[in-house]
VEXLUM-545226 format. One record per residue (C-alpha): x, y negated, z; residue in three letters. Coordinates in steps of 0.05 Angstrom, whole numbers, padded with zeros to 5 digits, always signed. Layout:
REM residues N
XYZALA...
***
This chain:
REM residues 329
+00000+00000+00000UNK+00026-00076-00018UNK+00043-00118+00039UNK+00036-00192+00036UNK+00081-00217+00085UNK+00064-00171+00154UNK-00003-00160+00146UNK-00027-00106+00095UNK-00101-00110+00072UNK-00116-00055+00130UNK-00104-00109+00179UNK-00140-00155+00142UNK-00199-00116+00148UNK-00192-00089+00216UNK-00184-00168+00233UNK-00253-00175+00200UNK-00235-00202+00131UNK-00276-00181+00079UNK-00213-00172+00023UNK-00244-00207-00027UNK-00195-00260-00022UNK-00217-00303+00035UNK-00159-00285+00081UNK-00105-00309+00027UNK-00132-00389+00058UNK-00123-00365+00126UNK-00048-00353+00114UNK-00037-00422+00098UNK-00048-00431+00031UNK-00086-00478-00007UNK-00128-00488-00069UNK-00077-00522-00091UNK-00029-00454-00083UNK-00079-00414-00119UNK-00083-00461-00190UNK-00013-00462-00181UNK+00002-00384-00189UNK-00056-00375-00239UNK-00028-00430-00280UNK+00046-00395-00269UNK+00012-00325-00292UNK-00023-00361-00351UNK+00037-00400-00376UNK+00095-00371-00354UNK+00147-00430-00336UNK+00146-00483-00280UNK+00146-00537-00333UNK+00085-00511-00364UNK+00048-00500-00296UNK+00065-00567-00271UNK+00043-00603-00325UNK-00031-00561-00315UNK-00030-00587-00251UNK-00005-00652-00270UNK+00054-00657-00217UNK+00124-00667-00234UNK+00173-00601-00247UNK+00205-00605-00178UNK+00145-00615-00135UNK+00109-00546-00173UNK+00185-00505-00157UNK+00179-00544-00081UNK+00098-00514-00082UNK+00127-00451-00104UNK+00175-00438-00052UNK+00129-00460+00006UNK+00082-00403-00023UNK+00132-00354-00022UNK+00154-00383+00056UNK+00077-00375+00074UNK+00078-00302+00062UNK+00151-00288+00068UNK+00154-00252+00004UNK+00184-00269-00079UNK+00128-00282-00127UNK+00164-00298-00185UNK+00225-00276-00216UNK+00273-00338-00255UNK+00288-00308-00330UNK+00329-00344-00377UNK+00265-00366-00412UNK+00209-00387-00363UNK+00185-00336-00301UNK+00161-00277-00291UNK+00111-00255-00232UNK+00128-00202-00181UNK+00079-00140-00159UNK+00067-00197-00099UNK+00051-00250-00148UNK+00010-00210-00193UNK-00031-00185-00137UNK-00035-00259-00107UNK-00058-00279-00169UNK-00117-00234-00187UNK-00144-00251-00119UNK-00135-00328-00138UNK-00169-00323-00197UNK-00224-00293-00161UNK-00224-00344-00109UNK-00222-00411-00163UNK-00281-00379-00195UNK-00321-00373-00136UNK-00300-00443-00129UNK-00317-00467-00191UNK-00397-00433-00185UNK-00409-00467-00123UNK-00393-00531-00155UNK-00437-00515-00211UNK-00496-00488-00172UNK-00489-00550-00120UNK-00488-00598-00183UNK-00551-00562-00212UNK-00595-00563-00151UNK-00584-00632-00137UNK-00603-00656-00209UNK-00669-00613-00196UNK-00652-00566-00257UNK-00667-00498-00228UNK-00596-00468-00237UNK-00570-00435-00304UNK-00552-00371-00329UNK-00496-00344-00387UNK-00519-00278-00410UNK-00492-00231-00473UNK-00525-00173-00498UNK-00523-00125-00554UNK-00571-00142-00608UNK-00621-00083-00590UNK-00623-00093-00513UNK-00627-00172-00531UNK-00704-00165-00567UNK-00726-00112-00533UNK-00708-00129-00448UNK-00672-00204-00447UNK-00728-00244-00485UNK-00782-00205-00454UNK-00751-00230-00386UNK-00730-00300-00404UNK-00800-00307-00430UNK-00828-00287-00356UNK-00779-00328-00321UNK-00788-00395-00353UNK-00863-00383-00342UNK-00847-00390-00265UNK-00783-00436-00271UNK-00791-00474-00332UNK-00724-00514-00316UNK-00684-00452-00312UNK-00633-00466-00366UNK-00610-00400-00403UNK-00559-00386-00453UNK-00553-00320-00486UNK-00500-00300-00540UNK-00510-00237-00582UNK-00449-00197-00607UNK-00415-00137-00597UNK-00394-00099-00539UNK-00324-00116-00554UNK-00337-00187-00549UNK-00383-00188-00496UNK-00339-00153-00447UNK-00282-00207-00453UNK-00324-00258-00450UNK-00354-00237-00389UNK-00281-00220-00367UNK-00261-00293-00385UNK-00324-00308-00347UNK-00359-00341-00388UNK-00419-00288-00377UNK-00454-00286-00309UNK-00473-00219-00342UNK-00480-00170-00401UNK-00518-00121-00427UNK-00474-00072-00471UNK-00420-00017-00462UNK-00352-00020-00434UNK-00303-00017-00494UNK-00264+00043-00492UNK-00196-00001-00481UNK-00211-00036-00425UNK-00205-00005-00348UNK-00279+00017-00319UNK-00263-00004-00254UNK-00255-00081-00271UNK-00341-00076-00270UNK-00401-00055-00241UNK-00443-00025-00295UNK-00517+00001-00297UNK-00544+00047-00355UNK-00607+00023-00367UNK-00624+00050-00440UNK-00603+00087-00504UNK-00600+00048-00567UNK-00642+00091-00624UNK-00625+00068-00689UNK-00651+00073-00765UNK-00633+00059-00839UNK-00658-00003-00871UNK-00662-00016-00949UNK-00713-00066-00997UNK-00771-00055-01010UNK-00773-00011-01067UNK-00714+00032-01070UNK-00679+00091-01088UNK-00694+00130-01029UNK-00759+00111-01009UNK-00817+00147-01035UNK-00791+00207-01007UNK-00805+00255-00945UNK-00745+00255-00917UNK-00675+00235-00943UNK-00611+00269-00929UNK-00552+00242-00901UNK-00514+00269-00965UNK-00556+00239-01011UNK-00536+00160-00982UNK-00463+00172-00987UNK-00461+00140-01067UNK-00501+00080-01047UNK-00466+00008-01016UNK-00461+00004-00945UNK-00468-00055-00893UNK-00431-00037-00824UNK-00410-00069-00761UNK-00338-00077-00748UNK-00298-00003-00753UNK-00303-00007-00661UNK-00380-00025-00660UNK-00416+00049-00622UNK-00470+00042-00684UNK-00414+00053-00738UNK-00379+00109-00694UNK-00432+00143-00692UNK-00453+00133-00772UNK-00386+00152-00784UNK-00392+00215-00739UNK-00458+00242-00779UNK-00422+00243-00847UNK-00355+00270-00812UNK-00384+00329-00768UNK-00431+00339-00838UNK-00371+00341-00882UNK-00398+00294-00916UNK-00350+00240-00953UNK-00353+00176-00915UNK-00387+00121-00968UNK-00326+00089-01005UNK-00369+00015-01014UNK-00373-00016-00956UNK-00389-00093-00933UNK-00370-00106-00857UNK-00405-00165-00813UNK-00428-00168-00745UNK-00478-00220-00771UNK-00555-00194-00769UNK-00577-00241-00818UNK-00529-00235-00861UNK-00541-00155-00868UNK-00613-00180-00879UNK-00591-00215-00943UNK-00543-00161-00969UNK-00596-00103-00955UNK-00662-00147-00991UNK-00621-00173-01050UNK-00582-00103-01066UNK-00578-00026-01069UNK-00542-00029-00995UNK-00561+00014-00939UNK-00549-00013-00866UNK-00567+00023-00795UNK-00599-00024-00744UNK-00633-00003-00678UNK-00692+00017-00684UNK-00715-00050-00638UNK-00691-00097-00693UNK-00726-00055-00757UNK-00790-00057-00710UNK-00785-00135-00704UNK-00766-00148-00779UNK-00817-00105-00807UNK-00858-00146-00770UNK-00838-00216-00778UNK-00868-00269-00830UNK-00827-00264-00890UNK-00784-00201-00880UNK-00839-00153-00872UNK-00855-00146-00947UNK-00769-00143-00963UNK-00749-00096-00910UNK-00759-00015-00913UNK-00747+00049-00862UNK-00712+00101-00888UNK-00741+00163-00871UNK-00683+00217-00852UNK-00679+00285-00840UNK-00628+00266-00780UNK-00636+00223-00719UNK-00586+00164-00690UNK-00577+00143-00621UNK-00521+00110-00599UNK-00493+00120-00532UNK-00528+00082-00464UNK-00522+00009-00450UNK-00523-00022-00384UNK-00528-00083-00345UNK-00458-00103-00331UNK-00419-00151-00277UNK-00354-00177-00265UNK-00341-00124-00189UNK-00326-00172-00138UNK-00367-00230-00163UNK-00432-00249-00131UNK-00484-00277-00185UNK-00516-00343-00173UNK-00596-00345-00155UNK-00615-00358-00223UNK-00564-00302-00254UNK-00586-00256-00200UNK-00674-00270-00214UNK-00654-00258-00287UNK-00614-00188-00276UNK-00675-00174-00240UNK-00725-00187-00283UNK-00691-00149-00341UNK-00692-00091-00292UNK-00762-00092-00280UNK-00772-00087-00351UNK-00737-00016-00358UNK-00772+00017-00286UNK
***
């Protein structure tokens, strides 16, 4: 286990401390001490971190040094070319980060409440869970807190999970990428994404029964990028079919711009099921816009609701999360 100074995080928690961070300010140090080792981690030389927190070189190596004399232990290493944090540095600074953050939502939830706008939430999703659980639940919540503010982006799981880490998500609704660590969340599975094949009205394949997988392989394809779950798992039917994987093939990660390419060609594109329901149905896309009827089912692995672990979501973040909840029990 990592000592900081003499006191390990057992005795921090014996002593009551709830190791979330909180006990790094009752060694000593400052706010001031925490933007000053995330701005070393994010930069990587004194000049550059001094100039972040817009003090001169010296006084960020004199703030360095009384760090390292608060917990009587090296955080950074001097390299020829700017510094390098040590395993007491780099676990200083994931707690710092943790604690600015904190910070920086208090500030932001004091601000809203006393302008009288009902808080604000920063949610992603992935497009399927996005129709079918976040508008449903944004609808309902602005009934009862019309001054809510909400801001939702839609993208991939990729995305979202960066953004989110970067916190600029309270939370998101998609999958962990496979090439980032689990235990950096908390996630709940709260659905499995079915999905379909969408063409125009009036081609090839429709009139049919049911269409093989086989017989789509000639045709123009629109995918997601080559890491999106849908496209795996596309990819996966023709592979474990021994099928050749379709040669033409147009990537975006923009809905409406597979829309366009599916209505105005011979392309073939899979979409949840969610999103063919709502375009079959909407004014001016329900006479452009075909099902495919297959011989073979998709469904993409489970998506869940997913959080940032140690960060506690504001009221409004936490009524939303709740709300979206209620909408899959």
């Amino acid at each position: 286990m990592v000592e900081i100074g003499k006191a390990s995080v057992d005795t921090q928690r014996n002593n009551g401390e709830r190791g979330d961070g909180t006990a790094l300010l009752h060694s000593g140090l400052s706010l001031r001490h925490m933007r000053m080792i995330v701005a070393l981690d994010d930069h990587g030389r004194v000049s550059a971190a001094a100039q972040v927190m817009n003090i001169s070189q010296p006084a960020a190596s004199r703030m360095i040094a009384e760090m390292e004399a608060i917990l009587n232990v090296p955080l950074c290493e001097r390299l020829p070319r700017g510094v390098a944090l040590t395993p007491y540095g780099k676990a200083l600074v994931r707690r710092a980060r943790i604690i600015l953050i904190e910070m920086r939502e208090t500030d932001r939830e004091i601000a809203e409440l006393k302008a009288g706008k009902g808080g604000s939430v920063f949610l992603g999703a992935v497009t399927a869970p996005a129709i079918e659980l976040a508008v449903p639940a944004i609808r309902e919540i602005r009934k009862l807190y019309p001054r809510i503010e909400i801001t939702m982006q839609v993208e991939t799981s990729n995305v979202l999970a960066r953004e989110l880490i970067a916190m600029r998500h309270d939370f998101i609704i998609a999958r962990i990428p496979d090439d980032l660590n689990p235990r950096l969340f908390e996630s709940r599975v709260i659905g499995i994404e079915k999905a379909c094949l969408i063409v125009r009205r009036g081609h090839p394949l429709m009139g049919r029964k049911a269409v093989r997988l086989e017989e789509t392989a000639g045709y123009d394809w629109v995918f997601q990028s080559g890491s999106s779950p849908l496209r795996q798992v596309m990819e996966a039917n023709f592979l474990n079919r021994n099928i050749p994987l379709p040669e033409h093939i147009f990537n975006t990660s923009s809905l409406l711009l597979t829309l366009v390419m599916v209505s105005q060609s011979e392309a073939i594109a899979p979409v949840s099921v969610q999103v063919a329901k709502f375009i079959q149905g909407a004014d001016g896309l329900a006479g452009a816009i075909d099902v495919v009827p297959t011989d073979f089912d998709i469904e993409v692995r489970p998506y869940s609701l997913i959080t940032m672990k140690q960060r506690v979501l504001s009221p409004a973040a936490k009524m939303l999360y709740d709300f979206i909840l209620k909408e899959v029990s």
